[in-house]
C-alpha positions in Angstrom: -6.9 -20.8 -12.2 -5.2 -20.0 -15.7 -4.6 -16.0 -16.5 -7.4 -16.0 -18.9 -9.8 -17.1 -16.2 -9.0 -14.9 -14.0 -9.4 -11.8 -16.6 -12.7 -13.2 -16.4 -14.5 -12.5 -12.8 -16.9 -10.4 -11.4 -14.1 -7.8 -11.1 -16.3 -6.8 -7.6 -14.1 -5.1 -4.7 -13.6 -7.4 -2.0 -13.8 -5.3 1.2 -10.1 -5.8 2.3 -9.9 -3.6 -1.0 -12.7 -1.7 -0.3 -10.8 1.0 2.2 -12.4 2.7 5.5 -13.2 6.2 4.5 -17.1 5.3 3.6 -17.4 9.4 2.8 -15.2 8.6 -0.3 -18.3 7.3 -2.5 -17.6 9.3 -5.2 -14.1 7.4 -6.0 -14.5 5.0 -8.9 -13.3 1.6 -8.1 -10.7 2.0 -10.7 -9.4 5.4 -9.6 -6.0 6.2 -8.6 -6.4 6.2 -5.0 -7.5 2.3 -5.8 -4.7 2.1 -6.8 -2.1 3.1 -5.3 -4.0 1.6 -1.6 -3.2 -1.2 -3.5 0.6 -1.3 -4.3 0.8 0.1 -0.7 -0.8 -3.2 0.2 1.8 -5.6 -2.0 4.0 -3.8 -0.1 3.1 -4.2 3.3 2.4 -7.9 2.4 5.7 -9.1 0.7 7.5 -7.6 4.3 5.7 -10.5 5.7 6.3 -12.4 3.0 9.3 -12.2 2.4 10.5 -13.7 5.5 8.8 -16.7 4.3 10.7 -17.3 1.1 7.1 -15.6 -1.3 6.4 -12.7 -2.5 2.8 -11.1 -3.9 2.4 -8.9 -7.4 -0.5 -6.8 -8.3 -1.8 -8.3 -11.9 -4.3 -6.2 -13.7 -5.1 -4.2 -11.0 -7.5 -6.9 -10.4 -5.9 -10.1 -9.3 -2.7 -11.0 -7.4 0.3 -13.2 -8.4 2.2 -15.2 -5.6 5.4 -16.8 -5.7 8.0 -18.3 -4.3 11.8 -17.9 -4.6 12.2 -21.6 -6.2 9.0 -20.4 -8.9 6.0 -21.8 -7.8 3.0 -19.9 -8.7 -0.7 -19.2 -7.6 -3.2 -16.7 -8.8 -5.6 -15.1 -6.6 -8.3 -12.4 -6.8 -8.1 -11.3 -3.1 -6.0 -10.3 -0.8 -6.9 -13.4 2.0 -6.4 -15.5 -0.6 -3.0 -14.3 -0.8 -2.1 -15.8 2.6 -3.4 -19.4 1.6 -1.6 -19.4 -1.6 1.0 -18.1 0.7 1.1 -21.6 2.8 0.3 -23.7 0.2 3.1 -22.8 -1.8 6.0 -22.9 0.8 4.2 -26.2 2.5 3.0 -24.4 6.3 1.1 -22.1 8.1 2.1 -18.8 8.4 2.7 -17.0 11.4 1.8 -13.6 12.3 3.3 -13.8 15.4 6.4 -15.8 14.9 8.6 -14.1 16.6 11.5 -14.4 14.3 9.2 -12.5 11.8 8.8 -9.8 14.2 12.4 -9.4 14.8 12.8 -9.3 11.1 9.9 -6.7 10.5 11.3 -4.5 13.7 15.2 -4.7 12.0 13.7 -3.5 8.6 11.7 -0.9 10.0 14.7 0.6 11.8 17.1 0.3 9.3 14.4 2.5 7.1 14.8 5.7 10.2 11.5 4.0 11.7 11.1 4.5 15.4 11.1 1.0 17.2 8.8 -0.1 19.0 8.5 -0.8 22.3 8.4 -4.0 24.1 
């Protein structure tokens, strides 16, 4: 999908977006708790993908940008959609449970004073 396109949907919340508190009704979509869920989520997401060779952007506060080391490029408007992009662009599926990954996300967390977790 080209940038311009993109500027161009519904702009609705997709409810990996949408947060858990339901009692927070009153928030705007657009707020500032939006978005700063949001970079939280980039960040949680370019620890996994990072071990992959991609990494994700926020664009807009609406779509996301994903791309690899070598410069390949998608555009997506939700955060699954960030995980197909994801396999497309390095070429394979992508493992939650690979267990290199996990040994990569338990070294990062403990070189940043996390507590590790047991086994």
């Amino acid at each position: 999908m080209c940038a311009f396109c993109a500027m161009m949907v519904d702009g609705s919340v997709h409810w990996t977006e949408a947060g858990t508190d339901a009692g927070q009704s009153g928030q705007p979509e657009s707020g500032r708790d939006r978005y700063l869920g949001r970079l939280r989520r980039v960040a949680l997401v370019n620890a996994i993908l990072d071990h992959y060779g991609c990494e994700a952007r926020d664009w807009a506060n609406n779509q996301y940008v994903v791309s690899s080391r070598a410069g390949r490029t998608s555009l997506v408007a939700h955060l699954p959609q960030v995980w197909a992009a994801a396999e497309e662009i390095v070429g394979r599926t992508l493992d939650p449970l690979d267990p290199a990954l996990l040994e990569a996300l338990r070294g990062a967390g403990a070189a940043q004073g996390e507590p590790r977790a047991r086994e």
